[in-house]
N, C-alpha and C positions, 0 to 999 in steps of 0.2 A: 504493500500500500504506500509506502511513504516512497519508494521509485515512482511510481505512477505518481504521487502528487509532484513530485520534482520536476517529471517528464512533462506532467501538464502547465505548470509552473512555467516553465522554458520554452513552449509554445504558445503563450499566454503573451509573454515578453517579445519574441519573435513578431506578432503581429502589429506591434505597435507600431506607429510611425516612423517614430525616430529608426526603427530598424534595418530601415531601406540603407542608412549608411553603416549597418553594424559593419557589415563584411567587406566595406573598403575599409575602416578602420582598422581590423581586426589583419586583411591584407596588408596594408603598411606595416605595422608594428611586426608581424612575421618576416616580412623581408627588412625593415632595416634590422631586426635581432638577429638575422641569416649573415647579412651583412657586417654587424659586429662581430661576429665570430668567425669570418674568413671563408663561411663557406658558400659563397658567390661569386667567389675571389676566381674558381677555375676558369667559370665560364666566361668572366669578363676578359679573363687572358686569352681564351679562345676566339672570345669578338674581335680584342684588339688587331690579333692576327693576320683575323680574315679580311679588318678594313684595310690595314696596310697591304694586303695579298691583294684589293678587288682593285684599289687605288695604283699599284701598280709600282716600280722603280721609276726613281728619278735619278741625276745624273748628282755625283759628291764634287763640290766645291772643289775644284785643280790648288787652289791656293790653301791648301790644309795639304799636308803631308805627313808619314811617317817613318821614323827611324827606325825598325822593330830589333831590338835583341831576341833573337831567333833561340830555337835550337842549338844553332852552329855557334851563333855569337855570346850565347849564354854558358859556355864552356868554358871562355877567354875568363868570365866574370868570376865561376866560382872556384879557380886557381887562387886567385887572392881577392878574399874576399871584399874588403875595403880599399882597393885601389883605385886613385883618383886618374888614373894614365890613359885609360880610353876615354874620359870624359873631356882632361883636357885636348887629346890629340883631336875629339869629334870637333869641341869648338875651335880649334885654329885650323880644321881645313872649312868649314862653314863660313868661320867671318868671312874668306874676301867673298864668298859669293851676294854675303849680305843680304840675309832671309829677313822677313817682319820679325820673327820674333823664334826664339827657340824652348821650347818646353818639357819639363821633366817630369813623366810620369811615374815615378820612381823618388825612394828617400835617400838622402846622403845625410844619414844623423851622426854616426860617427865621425870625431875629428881624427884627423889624419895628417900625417907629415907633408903631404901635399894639398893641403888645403890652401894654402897658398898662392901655389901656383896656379891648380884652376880657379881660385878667386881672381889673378891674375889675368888667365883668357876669357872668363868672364865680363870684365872690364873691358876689353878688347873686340867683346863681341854684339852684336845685334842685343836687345832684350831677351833674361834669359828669366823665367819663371820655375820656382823651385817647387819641390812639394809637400807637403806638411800630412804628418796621418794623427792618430789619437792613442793614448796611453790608456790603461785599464782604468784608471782614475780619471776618466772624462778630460786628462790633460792632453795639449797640443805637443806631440812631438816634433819639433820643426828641426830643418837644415841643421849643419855645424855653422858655429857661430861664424866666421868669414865668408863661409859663402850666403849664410842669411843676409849679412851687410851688403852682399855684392850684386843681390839678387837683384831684379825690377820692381818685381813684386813676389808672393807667396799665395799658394792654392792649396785648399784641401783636396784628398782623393779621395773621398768616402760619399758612396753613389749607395742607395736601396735598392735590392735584387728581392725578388717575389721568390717561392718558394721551389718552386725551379729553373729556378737561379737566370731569370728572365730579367733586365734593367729598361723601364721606364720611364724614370726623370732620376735627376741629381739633386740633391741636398744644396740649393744655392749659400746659405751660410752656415757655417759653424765657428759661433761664436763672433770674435772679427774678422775672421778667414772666411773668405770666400771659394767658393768651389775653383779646382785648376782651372777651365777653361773658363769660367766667368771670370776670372783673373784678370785675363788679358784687357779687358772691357776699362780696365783701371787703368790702366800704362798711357799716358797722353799720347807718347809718339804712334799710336796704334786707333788713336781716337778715329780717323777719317775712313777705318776698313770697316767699322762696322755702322749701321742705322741706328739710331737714335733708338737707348734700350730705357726696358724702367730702372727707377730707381733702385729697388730692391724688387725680386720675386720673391712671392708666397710660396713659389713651388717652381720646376724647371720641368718642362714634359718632350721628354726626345722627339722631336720628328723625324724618326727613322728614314735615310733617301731610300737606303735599299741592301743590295749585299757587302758587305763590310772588305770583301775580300775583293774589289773594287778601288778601294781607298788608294791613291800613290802609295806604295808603300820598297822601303829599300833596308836593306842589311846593313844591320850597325857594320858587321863585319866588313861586309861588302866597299862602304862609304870608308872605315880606315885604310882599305886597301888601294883606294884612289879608284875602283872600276866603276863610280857615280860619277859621270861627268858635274863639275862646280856649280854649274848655271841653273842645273835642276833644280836648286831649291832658293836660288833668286826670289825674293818676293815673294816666300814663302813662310807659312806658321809650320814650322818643323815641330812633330813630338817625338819624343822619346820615350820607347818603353817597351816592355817584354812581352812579345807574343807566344813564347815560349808555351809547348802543350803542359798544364797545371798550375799555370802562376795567374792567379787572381783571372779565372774563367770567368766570362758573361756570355750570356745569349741576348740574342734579339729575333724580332719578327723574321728576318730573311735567312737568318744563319739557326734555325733549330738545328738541323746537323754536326755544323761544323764551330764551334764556340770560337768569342771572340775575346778578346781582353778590355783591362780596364782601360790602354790607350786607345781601344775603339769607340768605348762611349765618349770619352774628351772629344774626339777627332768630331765626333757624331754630333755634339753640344758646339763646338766652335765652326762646324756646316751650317748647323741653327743659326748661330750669332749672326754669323755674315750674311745668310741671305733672310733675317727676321724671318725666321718659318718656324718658330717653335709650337708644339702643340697648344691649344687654346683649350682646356678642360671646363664645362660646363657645370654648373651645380657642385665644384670640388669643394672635399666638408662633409661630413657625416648631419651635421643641422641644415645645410643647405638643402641636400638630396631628404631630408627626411619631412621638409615642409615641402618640397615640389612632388614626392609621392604621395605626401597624405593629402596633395586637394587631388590629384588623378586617380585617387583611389576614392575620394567621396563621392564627387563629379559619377565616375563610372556607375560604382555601388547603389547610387540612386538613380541614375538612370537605369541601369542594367536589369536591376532587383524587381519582378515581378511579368517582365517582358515574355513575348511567344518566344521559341525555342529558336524560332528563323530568325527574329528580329535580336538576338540574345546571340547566335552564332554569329550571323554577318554582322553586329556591332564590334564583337571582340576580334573575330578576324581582320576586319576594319581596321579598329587602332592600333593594332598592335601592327597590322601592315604598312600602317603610316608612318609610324614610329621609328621603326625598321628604316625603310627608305630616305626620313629627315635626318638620320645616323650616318647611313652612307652618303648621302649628298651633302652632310655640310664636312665630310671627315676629307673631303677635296678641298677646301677651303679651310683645311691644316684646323681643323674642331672637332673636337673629342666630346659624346655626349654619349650619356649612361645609354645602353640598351639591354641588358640582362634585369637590369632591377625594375625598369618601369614593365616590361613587359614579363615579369613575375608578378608584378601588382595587378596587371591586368587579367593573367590569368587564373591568380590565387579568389582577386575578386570574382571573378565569373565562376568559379569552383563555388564559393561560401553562397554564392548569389544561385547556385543551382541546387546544394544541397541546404539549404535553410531551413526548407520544412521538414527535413527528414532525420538528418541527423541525432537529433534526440530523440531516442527513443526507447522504452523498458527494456525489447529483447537485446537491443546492442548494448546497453548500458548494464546489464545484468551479463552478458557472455563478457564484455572485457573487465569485470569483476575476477571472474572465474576462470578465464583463459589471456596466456602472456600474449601481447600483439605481436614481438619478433618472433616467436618459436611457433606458435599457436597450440603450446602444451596447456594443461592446467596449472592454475597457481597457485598458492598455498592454501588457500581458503577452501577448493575444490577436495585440495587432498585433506585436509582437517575436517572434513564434510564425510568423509568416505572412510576416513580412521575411527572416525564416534557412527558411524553405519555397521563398520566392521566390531568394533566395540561389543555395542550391543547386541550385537548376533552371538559375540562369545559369552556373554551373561544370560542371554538366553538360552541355551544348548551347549555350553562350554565346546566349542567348535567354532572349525574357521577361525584360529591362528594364523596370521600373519607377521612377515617382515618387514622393515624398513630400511633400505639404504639411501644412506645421504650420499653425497658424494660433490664437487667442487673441481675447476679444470685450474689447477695451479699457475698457471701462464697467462690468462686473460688479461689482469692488469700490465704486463710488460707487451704484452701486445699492441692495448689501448696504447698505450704513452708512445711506441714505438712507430705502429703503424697506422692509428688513428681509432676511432671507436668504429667508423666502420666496418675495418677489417676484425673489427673481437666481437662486432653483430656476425658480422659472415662467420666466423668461427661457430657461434651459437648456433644458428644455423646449420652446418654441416655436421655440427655435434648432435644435435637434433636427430636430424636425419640418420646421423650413422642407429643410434640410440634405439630410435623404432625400429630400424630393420634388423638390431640384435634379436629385440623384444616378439619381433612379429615371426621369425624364422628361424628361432633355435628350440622352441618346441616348449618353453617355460608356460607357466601360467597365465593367465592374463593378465599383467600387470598394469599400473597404474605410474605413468610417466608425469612428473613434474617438475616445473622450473619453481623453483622458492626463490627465486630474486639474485641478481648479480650473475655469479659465476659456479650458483650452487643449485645442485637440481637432486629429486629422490624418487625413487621408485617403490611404490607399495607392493609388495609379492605376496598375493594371497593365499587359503589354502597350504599352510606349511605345519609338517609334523615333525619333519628333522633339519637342523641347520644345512644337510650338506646341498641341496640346491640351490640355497642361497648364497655359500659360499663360492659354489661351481658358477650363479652368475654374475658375481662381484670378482672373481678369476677373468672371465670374458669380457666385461664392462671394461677391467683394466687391459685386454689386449687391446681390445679394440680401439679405446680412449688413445694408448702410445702409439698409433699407427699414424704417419705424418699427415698434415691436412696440406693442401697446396693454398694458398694468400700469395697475390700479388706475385704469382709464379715462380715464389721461392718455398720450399717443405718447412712448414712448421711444428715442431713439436710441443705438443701440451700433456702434461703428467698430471694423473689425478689421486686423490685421498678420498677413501671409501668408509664409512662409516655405518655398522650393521646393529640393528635390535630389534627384538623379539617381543611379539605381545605378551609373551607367557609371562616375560622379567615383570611387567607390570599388574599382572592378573592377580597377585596376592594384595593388590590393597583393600581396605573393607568392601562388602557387597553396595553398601551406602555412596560411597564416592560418585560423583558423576562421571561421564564419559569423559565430559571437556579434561578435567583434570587429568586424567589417562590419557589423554590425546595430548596433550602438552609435556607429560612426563617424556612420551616416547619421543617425542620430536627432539627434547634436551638433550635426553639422550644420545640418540642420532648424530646428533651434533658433536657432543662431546668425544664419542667413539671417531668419526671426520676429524675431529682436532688431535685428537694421539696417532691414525694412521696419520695423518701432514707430519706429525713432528718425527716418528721413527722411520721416515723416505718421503722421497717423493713421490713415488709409487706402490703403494701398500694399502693394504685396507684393514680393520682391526674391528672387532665384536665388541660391545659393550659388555662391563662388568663392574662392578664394584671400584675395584682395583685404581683401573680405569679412569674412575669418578676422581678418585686420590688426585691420582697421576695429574689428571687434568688441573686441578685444585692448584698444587704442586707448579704445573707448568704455570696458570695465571700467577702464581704468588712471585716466583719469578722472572716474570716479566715487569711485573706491580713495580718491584725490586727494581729494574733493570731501567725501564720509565723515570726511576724517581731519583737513581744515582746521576743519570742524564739531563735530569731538568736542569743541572746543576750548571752543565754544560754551556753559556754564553756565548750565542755566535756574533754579536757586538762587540765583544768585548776580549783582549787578548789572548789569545786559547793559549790553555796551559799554565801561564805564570799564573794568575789569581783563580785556579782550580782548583783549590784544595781541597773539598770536599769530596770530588774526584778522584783527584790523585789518590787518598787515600783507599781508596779501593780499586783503579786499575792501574796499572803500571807495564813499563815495555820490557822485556828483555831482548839480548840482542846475542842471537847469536851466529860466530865468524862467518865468512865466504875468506876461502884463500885458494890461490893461484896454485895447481897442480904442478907447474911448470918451475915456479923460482920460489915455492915454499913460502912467500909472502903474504901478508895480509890484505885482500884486498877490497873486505869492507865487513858491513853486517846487514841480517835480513833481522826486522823489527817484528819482535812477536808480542799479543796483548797477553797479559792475565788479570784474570780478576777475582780478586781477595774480597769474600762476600762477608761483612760483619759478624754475619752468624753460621752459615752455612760453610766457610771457608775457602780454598782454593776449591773454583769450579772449573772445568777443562774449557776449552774453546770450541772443543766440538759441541760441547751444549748452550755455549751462552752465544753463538756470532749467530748459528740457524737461527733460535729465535729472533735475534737484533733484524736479520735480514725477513724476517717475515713478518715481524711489525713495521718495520721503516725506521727502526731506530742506529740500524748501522750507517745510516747518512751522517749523523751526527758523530758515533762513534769514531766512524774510518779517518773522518776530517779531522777530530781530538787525534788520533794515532800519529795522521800524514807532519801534523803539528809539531807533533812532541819528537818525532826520529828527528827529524830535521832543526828543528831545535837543538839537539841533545849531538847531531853531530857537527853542529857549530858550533858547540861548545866543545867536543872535543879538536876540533881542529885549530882553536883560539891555546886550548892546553896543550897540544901538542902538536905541535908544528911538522915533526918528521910525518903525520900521517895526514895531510892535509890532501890527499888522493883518495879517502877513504868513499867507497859510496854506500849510500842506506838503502837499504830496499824493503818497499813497504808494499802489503797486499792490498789490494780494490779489490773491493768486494761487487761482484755483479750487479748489487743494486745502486751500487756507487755511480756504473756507467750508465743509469736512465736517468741521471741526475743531467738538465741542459745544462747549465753553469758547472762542471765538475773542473770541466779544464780552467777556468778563471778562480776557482777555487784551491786548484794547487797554484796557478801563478802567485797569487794574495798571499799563501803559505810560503812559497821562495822567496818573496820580496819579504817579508817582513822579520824574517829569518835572518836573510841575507846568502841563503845555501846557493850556490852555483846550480844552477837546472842540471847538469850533468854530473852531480852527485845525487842527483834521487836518481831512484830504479824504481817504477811499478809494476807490479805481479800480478797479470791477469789470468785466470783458468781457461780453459781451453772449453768450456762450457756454455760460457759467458762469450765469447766468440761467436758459436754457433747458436745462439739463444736469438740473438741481433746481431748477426753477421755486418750489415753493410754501416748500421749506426755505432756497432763497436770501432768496425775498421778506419769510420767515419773522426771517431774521438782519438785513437790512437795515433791517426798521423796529427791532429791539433797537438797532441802531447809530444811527439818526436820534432815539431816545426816551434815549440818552446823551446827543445832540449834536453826535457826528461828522457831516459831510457827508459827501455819496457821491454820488460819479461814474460814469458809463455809460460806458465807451472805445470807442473806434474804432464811433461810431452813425454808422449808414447803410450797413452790411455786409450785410445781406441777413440776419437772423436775429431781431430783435424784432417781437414783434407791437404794431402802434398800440394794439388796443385793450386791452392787458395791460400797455402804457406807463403809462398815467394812474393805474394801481396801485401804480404801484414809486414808494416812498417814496426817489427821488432828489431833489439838487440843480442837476445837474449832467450837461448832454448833452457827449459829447468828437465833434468830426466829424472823422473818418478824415482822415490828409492827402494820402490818394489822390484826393480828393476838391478839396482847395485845390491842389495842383499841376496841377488840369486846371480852375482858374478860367481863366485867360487862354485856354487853348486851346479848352475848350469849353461852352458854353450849358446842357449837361446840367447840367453838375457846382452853376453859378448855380444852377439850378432845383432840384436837390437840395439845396443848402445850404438855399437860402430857406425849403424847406417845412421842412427841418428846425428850421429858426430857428424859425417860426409855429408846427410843435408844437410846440416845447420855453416858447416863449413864454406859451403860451394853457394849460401847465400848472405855469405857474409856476416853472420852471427857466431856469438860464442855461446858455450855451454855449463851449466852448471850441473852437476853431482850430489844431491842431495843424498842424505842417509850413510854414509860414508863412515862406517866402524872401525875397519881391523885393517890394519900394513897390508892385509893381500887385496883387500879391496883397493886401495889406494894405489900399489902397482900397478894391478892390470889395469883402471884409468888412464896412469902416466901411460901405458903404453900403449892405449890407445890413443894416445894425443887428445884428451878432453882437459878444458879450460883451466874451471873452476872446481871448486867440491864443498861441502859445509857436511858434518855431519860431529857426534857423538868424538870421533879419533879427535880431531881436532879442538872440539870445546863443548859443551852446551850449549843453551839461551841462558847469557849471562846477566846478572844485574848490572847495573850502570859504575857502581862501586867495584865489581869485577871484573868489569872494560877497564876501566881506567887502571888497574895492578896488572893487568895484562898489556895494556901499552907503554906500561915503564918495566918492564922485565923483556928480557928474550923471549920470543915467541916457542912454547913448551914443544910444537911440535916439529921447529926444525930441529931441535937437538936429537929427537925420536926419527925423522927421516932420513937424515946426515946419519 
């Protein structure tokens, strides 16, 4: 009854007047909140494309040129890295030809013993425009100081790229810096080559001519060699900059294929300048666009709203085919105006405006109660409907026992973060799907499939007098669930945690109890049994019991624990020094890495423990799993990265002969779904003061294949800092060889399952070796973990591997045992000598 009053309620309201504009309102407001959150953003990159595609090529300004540091001539550069000699040699063959102006798409922040001299040819030469980029700290890193002096002016290079990696207009100021190519706009001598611009822009929107690969363009190398004849670049805006494949890639409209660099957008912005054809954007502003669709959304919605189905089709085919057309015909006349968004408004309104009367109504409002809209399983309320059915069938007849499995796809949220909630709908989805066709064709009972919300779904097995079928289809649930799913044409694997109980367990409460109560017991339960299989695998499933309940208990308590040690945690505020409440109960030990080769020291790997007030030393294998399955390891891993690095600059301020030492700290998997992680070890270097090439980071070979392309994505951010990075425990059965030679590592770790079966067996040789020869022939070295006894340590040396850490050598030592260990001889070259 009270649905039906709602339902009539709601069609009560629908008829009033005002309602004729409910569904242009209700239209706008869904598209500009589609809009706030990006996901419009495809299609307009789509439109963009296709105006510039219908619009045609136009011919690129001959008086823009480029210099490109190629492939060939980017070779010459990273010989020496900071060498001023081809920049002065470029300007003294350029000046006599006497270009407008010469420009640097590129930084020269470090000073250098020739900074001199090219401030020298600078002086000597046409207008030369430098480049300025930005520091992690929103500060301006500009030129070395002489050639700033020397400069004409200064440009920033920092342009917005869309999400694949698409460049539409330039950032015209930052701060007092102007963008590189609006630079030039400043420089008097330069005044007469361009039209009369504004004073400032709000925004800068490319007019793409056409194909970038088009542009004059000549070899740095090529031009030192003298084979540019002089005159070519007469009267010309020379840039300079690297077109090298990898170094600051853009696309644009004409070049989806072949990607262009950051000197292509300059080139593309100063074609603008000169021939005033920058794009003209219409309604730019999220408030601008969201008052010009909310009157084309009322406008339509009242007229629309109530119309014959002919006059209702040809109206919206109508405008939105006008729309269309006033899009393409003013985008010749170098003007940019919205088409995805208004004609979303127009069709969402004629959507709201068709379904108005209908919509609300008891049978739909009562099935999506009952039933999830992505899966189209039932939802908790259906099966809690069918538990107190089932219930009381067994208080009547003590009959008709049932099970319950819970169960959860462990992977869901690294998916979302990773590959969008779309692709973790699609999962549900195909997980779905697999689910019924277990349920429908392996001959079980008829069971009872449902989603309970998120990424956790249970099955009611009816009819049960012994556990073993239900164990046999929580065996099958888990084959099936590890079987890879395909997403975006890469195999994805998702592990799940099974959770089983019995109606019986709950049968002995009074005959008085009501069902509900029993219907709720079981489901906790359920639950509880899911939470103990997650925590003893990834893959497991476990029965309810008693025990169990402890356990569980047990596991929140610390977590409760684990939470409240971490509040403590300040990420304002200088991690580590003022932690003391911290500190007191976790702490690093550190134990060696040393060179197989010269017996040397050549650093330490940072390991946590934690000293629990009451419960005492708890291992690592029990307390990181749960960190990482709360989300508490983000905070942790960051307290750790802190404290090594800390701790070995402090020892390299004590000890000077080991100021080569490196630290090596683990990331944890959920470390790498963190977007800021890489900006968060920089902040830890800098404030440290640690050389980027004294950390090492340790990543699992799991965490690789988990997010293959956004791990491989973070690991070169981290190797273009300077940190090293580590692979652990290689030879596990999980990397691919030929996706090896990709990952921007240093550093193979070989399992020490693998060195404690040297002596006993020939495999393990055989595997080591090959792994030495790959990691060798890719230019990586290798680490030895677990390393006991003189025989193991030989047969390493002779197999030529790197490093080694293990027991022979030291333990994880405290920081008070580092420090007696770097003022003594090192214990085990006197044992290997």
């Amino acid at each position: 009854m009270k649905a039906r009053r709602e339902v009539q309620l709601g069609t009560m309201l629908w008829h009033h007047p005002w309602s004729r504009f409910v569904g242009g309102s209700l239209a706008v407001v869904g598209v500009w909140v589609l809009q706030m959150l990006g996901a419009i953003a495809p299609l307009d990159h789509w439109v963009y494309h296709r105006l510039f595609h219908l619009r045609g090529e136009r011919p690129w300004d001959n008086r823009v040129v480029i210099i490109a540091i190629d492939s060939v001539s980017h070779e010459g550069f990273t010989q020496k890295s900071w060498s001023r000699s081809p920049y002065i040699q470029l300007l003294r063959q350029l000046a006599p030809s006497q270009p407008h102006a010469i420009v640097f798409n590129l930084l020269l922040l470090q000073e250098t013993a020739e900074d001199g001299e090219l401030a020298a040819a600078m002086a000597a030469s046409p207008p030369v425009v430098l480049g300025v980029s930005w520091g992690p700290n929103k500060q301006p890193l500009l030129p070395a100081p002489r050639l700033r002096e020397q400069a004409s002016t200064l440009g920033h290079l920092f342009y917005p790229t869309t999400s694949g990696g698409f460049v539409y207009q330039i950032t015209p100021q930052m701060g007092d810096i102007p963008a590189l190519s609006l630079s030039l706009t400043n420089i008097p001598a330069l005044a007469s080559l361009f039209p009369p611009q504004p004073s400032d822009y709000p925004s800068f929107w490319i007019n793409w001519q056409g194909d970038i690969g088009k542009i004059p363009t000549y070899s740095f190398k090529g031009v030192l060699r003298g084979e540019i004849p002089p005159e070519t670049f007469r009267d010309k805006i020379v840039l300079v900059g690297s077109t090298a494949t990898g170094f600051d890639t853009v696309m644009t409209p004409f070049n989806l294929d072949n990607v262009g660099n950051g000197v292509h957008v300059q080139a593309a912005v100063i074609n603008n300048l000169l021939q005033g054809n920058n794009l003209k954007v219409w309604g730019e502003g999220e408030r601008g666009l969201f008052w010009g669709y909310g009157l084309l959304g009322m406008v339509l919605g009242g007229v629309l709203t109530g119309q014959s189905l002919r006059r209702f089709v040809s109206g919206v085919v109508g405008v939105s085919g006008v729309w269309v057309l006033l899009a393409v015909g003013v985008f010749y006349w170098d003007v940019l105006i919205p088409v995805v968004s208004p004609v979303l408004v127009i069709g969402t309104v004629s959507a709201i405006a068709t379904l108005q009367g209908y919509w609300i109504k008891q049978a739909q409002s009562h099935y999506h109660q009952q039933y999830d809209a992505l899966t189209g399983l039932p939802q908790r309320s259906l099966l809690i409907e069918q538990i107190q059915t089932h219930l009381a069938q067994i208080r009547e007849d003590e009959q008709g026992h049932f099970a319950l499995l819970f169960f959860d796809l462990n992977r869901l949220g690294e998916i979302n973060a990773h590959q969008g909630y779309p692709a973790g709908d699609h999962l549900l989805q195909i997980t779905t799907q697999r689910l019924k066709e277990l349920l429908n064709h392996n001959g079980h009972a008829p069971c009872l499939l449902a989603r309970m919300g998120g990424d956790e779904f249970a099955i009611l097995y009816p009819q049960v007098t012994t556990p073993d079928p239900v164990l046999h289809l929580a065996q099958e649930l888990e084959n099936v669930l590890q079987q890879p799913l395909s997403l975006a044409g890469e195999g994805v694997y998702s592990n799940v945690s099974i959770g089983i109980t019995f109606s019986w367990d709950v049968m002995t409460s009074p005959p008085s109890s009501p069902n509900t109560d029993l219907c709720q017991l079981l489901l906790r339960h359920g639950e509880i049994a899911m939470y103990q299989a997650r925590v003893q695998g990834q893959s497991s499933y476990a029965v309810f019991n008693a025990y169990l309940h402890e356990s569980a208990i047990a596991l929140w308590q610390l977590e409760t624990d684990l939470r409240h040690t971490l509040n403590s945690l300040s990420l304002n505020a200088s991690l580590g020094l003022n932690q003391p409440s911290l500190e007191r109960e976790f702490q690093l030990q550190y134990q060696p890495i040393v060179s197989l080769k010269t017996s040397k020291l050549q650093g330490f790997e940072a390991l946590i423990r934690w000293h629990h007030p009451k419960r005492g030393l708890i291992s690592p294998l029990e307390f990181i799993p749960l960190a990482e399955e709360t989300g508490l390891i983000a905070l942790l891993g960051r307290w750790v990265i802190y404290k090594a690095c800390y701790q070995l600059r402090t020892w390299q301020y004590s000890f000077p002969n080991f100021k080569h030492l490196i630290i090596t700290v683990n990331l944890s998997p959920i470390q790498l779904l963190q977007p800021d992680i890489v900006r968060q070890v920089q902040g830890i270097l800098e404030e440290t003061g640690v050389d980027s090439r004294r950390l090492k980071l340790e990543i699992t070979e799991s965490s690789l294949i988990a997010n293959a392309d956004h791990a491989i994505a973070l690991l070169r951010e981290f190797r273009e800092l300077g940190v090293r990075l580590s692979l652990d425990d290689f030879g596990m059965g999980y990397s691919s060889l030929g996706r090896l030679q990709n990952l921007p590592l240093h550093t193979l770790k070989i399992d020490k399952s693998f060195v404690q079966d040297l002596t006993t067996s020939g495999d393990s040789t055989k595997i080591i070796q090959m792994i030495l020869d790959l990691a060798h022939s890719f230019k990586m070295n290798v680490v030895a973990e677990g390393i006991e006894t003189p025989e193991q340590l030989e047969t390493l040396r002779g197999l030529n591997c790197d490093y080694g850490q293990g027991y022979f050598f030291a333990p994880p030592l405290t920081v008070a045992e580092v420090e007696t260990l770097l003022t003594h001889p090192l214990p085990w070259q006197q044992i290997v000598s």
